[in-house]
mmCIF file of the C-alpha atoms, coordinates in Angstrom:
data_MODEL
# 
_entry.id   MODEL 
# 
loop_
_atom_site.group_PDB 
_atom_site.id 
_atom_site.type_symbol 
_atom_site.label_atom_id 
_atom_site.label_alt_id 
_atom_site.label_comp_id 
_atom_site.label_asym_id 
_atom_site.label_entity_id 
_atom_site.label_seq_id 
_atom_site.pdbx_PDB_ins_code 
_atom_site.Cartn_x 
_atom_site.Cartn_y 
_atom_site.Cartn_z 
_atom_site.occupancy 
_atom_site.B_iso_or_equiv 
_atom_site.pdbx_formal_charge 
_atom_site.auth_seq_id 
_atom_site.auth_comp_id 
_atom_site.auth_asym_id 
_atom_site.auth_atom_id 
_atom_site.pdbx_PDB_model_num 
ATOM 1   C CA . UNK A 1 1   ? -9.569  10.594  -13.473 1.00 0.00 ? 1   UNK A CA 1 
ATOM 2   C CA . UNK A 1 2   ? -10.605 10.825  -9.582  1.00 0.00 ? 2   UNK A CA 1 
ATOM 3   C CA . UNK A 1 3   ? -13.967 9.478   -10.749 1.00 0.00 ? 3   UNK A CA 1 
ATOM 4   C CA . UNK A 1 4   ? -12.571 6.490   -12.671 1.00 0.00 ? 4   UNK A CA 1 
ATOM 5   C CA . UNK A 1 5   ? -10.033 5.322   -9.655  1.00 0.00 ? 5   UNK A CA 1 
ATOM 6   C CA . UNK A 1 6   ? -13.353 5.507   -7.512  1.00 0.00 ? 6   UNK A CA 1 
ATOM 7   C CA . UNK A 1 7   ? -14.628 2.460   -9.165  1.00 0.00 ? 7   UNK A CA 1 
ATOM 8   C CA . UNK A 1 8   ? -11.194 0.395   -8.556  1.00 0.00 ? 8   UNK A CA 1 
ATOM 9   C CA . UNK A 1 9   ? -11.613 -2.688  -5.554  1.00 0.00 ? 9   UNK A CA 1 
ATOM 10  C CA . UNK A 1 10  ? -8.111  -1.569  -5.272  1.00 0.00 ? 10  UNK A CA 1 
ATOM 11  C CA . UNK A 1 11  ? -6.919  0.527   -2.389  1.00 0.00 ? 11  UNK A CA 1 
ATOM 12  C CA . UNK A 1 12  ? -4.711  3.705   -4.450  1.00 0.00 ? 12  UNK A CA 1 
ATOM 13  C CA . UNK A 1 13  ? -3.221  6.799   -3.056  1.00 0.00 ? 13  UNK A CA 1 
ATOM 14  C CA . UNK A 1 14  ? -2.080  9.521   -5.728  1.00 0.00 ? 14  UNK A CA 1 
ATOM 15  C CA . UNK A 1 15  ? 1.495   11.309  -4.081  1.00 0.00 ? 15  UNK A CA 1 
ATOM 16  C CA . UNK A 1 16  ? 2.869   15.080  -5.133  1.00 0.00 ? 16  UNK A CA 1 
ATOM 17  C CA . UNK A 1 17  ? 6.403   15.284  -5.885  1.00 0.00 ? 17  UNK A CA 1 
ATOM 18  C CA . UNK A 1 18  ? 6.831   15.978  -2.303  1.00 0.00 ? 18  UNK A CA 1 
ATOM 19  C CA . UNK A 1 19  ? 5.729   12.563  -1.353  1.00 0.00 ? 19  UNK A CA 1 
ATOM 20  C CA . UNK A 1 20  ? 2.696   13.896  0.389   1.00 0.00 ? 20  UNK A CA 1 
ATOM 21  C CA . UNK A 1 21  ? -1.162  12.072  -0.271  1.00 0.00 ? 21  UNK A CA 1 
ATOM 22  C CA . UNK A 1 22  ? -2.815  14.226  -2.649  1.00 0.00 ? 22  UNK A CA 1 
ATOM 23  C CA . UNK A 1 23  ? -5.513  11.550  -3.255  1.00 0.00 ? 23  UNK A CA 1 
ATOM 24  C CA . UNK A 1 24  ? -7.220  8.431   -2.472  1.00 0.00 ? 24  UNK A CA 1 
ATOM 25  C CA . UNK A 1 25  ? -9.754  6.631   -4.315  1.00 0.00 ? 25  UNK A CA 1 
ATOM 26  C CA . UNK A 1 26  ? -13.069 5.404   -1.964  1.00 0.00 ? 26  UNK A CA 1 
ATOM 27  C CA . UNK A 1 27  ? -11.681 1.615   -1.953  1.00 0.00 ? 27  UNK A CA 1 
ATOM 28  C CA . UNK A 1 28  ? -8.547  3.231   0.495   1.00 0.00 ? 28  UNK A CA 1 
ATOM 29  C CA . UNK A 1 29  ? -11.110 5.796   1.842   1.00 0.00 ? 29  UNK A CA 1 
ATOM 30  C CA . UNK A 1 30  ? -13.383 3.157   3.330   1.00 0.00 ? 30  UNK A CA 1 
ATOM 31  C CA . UNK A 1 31  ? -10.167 0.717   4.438   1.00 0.00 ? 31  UNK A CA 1 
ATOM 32  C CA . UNK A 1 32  ? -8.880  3.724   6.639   1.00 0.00 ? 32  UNK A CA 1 
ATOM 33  C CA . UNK A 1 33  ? -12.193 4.649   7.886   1.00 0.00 ? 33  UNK A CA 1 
ATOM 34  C CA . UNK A 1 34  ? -11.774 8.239   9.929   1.00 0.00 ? 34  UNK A CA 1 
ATOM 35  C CA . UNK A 1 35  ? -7.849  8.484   9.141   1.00 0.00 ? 35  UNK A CA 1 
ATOM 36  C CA . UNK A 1 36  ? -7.122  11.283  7.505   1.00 0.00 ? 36  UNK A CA 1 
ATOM 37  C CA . UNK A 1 37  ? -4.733  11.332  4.905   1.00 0.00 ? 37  UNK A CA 1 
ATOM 38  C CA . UNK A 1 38  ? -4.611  14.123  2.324   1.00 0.00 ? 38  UNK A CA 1 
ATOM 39  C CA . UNK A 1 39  ? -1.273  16.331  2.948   1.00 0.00 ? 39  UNK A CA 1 
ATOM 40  C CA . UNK A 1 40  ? 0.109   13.977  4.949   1.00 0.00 ? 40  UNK A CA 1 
ATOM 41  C CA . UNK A 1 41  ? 3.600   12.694  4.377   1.00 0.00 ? 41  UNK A CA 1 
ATOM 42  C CA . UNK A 1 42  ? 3.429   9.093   3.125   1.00 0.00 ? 42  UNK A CA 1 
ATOM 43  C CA . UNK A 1 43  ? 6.414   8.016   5.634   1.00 0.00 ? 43  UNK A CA 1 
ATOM 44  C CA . UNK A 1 44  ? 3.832   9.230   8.873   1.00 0.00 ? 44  UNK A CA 1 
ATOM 45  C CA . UNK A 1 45  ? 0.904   7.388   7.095   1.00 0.00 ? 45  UNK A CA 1 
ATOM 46  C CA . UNK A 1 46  ? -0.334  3.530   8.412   1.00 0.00 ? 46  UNK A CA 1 
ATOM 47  C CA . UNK A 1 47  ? 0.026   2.080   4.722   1.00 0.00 ? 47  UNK A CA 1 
ATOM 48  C CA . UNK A 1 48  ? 3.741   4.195   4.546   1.00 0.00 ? 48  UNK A CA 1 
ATOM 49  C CA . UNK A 1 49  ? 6.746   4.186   6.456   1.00 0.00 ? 49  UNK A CA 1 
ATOM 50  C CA . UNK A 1 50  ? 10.017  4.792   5.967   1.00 0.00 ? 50  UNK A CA 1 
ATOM 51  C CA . UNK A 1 51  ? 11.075  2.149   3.646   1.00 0.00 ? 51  UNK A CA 1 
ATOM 52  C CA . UNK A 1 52  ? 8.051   2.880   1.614   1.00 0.00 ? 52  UNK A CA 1 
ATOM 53  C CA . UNK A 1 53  ? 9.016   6.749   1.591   1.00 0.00 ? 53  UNK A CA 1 
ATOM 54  C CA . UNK A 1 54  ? 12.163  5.972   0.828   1.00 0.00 ? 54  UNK A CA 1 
ATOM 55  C CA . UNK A 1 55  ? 11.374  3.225   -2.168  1.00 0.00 ? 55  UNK A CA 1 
ATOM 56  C CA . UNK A 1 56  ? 8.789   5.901   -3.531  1.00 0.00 ? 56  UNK A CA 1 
ATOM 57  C CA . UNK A 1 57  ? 11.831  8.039   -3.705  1.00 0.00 ? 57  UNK A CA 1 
ATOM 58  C CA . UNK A 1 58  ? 13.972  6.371   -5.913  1.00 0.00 ? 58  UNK A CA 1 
ATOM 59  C CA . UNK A 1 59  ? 10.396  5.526   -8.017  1.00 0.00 ? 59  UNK A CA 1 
ATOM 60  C CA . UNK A 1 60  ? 10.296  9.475   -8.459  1.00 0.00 ? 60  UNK A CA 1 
ATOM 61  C CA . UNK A 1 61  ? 13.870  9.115   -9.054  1.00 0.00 ? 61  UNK A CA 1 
ATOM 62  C CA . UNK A 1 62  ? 14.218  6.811   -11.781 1.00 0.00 ? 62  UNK A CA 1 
ATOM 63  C CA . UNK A 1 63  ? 11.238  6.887   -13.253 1.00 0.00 ? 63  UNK A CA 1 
ATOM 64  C CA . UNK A 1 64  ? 10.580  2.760   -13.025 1.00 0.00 ? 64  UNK A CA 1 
ATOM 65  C CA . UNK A 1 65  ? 7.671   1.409   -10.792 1.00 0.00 ? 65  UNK A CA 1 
ATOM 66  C CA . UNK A 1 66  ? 8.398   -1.151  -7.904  1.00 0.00 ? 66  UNK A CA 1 
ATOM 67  C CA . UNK A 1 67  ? 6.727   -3.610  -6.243  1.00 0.00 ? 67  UNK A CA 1 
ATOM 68  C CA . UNK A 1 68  ? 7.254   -4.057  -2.322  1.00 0.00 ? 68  UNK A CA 1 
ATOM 69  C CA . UNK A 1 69  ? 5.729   -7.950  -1.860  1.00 0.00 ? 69  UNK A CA 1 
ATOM 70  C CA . UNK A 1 70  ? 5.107   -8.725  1.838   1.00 0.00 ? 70  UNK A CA 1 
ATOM 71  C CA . UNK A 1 71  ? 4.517   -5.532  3.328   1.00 0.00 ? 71  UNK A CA 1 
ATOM 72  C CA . UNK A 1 72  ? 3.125   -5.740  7.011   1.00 0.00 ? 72  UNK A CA 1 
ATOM 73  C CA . UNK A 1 73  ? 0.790   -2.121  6.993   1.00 0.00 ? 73  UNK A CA 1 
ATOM 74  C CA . UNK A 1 74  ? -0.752  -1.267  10.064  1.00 0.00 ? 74  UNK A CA 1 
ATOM 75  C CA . UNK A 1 75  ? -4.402  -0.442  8.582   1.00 0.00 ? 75  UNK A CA 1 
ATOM 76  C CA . UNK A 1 76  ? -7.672  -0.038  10.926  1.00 0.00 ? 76  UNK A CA 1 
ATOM 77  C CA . UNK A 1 77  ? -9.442  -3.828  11.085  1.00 0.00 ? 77  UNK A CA 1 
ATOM 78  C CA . UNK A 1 78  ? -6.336  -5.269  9.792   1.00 0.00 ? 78  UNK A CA 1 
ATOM 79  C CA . UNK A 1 79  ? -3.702  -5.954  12.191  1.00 0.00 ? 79  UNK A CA 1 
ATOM 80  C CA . UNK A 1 80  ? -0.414  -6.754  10.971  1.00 0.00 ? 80  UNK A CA 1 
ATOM 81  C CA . UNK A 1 81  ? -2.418  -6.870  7.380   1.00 0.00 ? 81  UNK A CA 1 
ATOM 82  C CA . UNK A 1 82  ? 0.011   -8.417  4.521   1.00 0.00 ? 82  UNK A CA 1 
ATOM 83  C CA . UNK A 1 83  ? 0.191   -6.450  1.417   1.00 0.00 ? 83  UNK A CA 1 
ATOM 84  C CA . UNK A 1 84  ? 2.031   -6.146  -1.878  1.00 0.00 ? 84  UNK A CA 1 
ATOM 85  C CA . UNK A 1 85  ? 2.776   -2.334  -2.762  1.00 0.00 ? 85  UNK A CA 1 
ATOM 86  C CA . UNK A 1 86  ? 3.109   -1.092  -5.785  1.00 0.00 ? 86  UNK A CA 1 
ATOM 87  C CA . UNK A 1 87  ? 5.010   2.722   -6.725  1.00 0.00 ? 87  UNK A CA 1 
ATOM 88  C CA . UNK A 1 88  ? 3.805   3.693   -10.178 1.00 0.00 ? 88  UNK A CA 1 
ATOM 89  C CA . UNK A 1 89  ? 5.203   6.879   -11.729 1.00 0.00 ? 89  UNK A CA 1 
ATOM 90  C CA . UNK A 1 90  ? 2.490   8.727   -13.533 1.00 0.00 ? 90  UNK A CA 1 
ATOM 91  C CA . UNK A 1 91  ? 3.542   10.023  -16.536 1.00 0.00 ? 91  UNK A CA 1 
ATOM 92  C CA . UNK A 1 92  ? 0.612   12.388  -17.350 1.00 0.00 ? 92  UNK A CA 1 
ATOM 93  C CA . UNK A 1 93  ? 1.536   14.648  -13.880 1.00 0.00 ? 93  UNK A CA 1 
ATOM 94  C CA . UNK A 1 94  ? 5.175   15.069  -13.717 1.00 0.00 ? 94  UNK A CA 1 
ATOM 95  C CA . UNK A 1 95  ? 6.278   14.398  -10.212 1.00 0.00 ? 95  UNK A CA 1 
ATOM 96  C CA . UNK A 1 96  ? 3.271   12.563  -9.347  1.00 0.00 ? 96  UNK A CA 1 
ATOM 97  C CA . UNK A 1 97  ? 3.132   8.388   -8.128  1.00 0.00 ? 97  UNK A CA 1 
ATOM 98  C CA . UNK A 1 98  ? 0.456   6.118   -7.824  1.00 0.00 ? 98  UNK A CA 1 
ATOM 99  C CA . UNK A 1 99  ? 0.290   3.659   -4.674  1.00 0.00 ? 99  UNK A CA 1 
ATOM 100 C CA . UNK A 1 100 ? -1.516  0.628   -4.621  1.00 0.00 ? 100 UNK A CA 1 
ATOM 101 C CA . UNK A 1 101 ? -2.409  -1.785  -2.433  1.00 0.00 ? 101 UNK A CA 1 
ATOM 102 C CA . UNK A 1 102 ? -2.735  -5.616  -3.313  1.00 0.00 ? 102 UNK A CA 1 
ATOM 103 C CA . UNK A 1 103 ? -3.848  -7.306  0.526   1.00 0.00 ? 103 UNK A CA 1 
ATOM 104 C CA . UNK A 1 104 ? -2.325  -10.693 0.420   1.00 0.00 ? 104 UNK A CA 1 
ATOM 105 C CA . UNK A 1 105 ? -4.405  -14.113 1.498   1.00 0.00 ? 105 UNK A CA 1 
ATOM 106 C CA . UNK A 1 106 ? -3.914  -14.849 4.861   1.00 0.00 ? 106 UNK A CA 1 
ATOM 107 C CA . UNK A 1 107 ? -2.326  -18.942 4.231   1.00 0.00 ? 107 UNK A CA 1 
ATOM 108 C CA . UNK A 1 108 ? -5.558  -20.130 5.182   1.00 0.00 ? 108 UNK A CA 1 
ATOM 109 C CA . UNK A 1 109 ? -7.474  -18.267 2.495   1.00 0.00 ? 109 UNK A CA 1 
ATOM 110 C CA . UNK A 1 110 ? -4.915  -19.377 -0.364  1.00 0.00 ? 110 UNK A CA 1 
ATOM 111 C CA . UNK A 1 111 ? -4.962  -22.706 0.709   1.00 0.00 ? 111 UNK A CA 1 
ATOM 112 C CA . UNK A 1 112 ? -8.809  -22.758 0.491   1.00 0.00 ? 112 UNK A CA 1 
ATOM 113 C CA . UNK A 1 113 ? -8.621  -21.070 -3.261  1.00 0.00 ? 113 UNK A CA 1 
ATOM 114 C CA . UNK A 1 114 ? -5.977  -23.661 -3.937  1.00 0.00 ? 114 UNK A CA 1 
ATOM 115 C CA . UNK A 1 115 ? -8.357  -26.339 -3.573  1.00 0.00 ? 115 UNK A CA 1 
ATOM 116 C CA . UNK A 1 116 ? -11.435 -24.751 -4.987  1.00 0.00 ? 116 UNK A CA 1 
ATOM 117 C CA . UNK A 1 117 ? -8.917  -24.298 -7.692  1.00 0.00 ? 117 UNK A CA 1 
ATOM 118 C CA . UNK A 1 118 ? -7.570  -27.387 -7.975  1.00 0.00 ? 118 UNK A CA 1 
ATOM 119 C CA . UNK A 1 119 ? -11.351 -29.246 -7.702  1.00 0.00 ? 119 UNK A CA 1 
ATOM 120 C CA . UNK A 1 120 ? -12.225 -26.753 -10.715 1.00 0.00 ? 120 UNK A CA 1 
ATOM 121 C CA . UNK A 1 121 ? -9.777  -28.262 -12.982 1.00 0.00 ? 121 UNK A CA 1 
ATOM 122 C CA . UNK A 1 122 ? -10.542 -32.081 -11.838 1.00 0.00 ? 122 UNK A CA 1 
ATOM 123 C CA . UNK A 1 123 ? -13.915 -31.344 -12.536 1.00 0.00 ? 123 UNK A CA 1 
ATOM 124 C CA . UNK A 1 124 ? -12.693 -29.853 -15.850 1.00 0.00 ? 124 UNK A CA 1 
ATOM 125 C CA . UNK A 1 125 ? -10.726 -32.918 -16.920 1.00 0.00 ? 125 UNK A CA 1 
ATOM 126 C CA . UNK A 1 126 ? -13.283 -35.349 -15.694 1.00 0.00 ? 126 UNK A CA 1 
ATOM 127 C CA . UNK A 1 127 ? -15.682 -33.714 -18.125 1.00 0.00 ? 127 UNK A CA 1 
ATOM 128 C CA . UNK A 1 128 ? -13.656 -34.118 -21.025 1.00 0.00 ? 128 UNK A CA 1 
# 
């Protein structure tokens, strides 16, 4: 399983029932860089918190993923970065989540794909 998470674009930390990192795929090894995360409590890591910590929780708890939208993390080369989080219960290890991290356009970026968007579909339409 380590192996296929490896090949995700997407940043993922696995958690223990304890809430501490017991696992990161390369995409969040190379966004942290020399942080070091494995056995640390999520609420003392840059992509955790408190409010993360405590909405992993209540994932653990119920048994239902979440999704945080809008999350300002504090990652290395990303100040204030803008993320969507989401708390997935893993079902094969009891007690076990899955965090991912979905890094948000900054306005200037969606507004470009917006328009390269929006061009695509003229163009599409003038076509036909």
């Amino acid at each position: 399983p380590e192996a296929l998470l490896d090949q995700l674009a997407t940043p993922i930390a696995v958690l223990d029932a304890g809430l501490k990192v017991v696992g990161i795929n390369q995409a969040l090894s190379d966004r942290l860089g020399a942080v070091r995360v494995l056995r640390q409590p999520l609420a003392q890591l840059p992509f955790g918190g408190t409010r993360i910590a405590a909405e992993a929780a209540e994932v653990l708890r119920s048994g239902s993923p979440r999704r945080l939208r809008e999350q300002v993390l504090l990652l290395p080369g990303h100040l204030d970065g803008r993320f969507d989080v989401l708390l997935s219960p893993l079902t094969a290890t009891a007690g076990a989540l899955l965090l991912e991290l979905h890094e948000l356009l900054a306005d200037a970026d969606a507004q470009a794909l917006r328009h390269q968007q929006l061009l695509r579909a003229l163009a599409h339409e003038m076509r036909n």
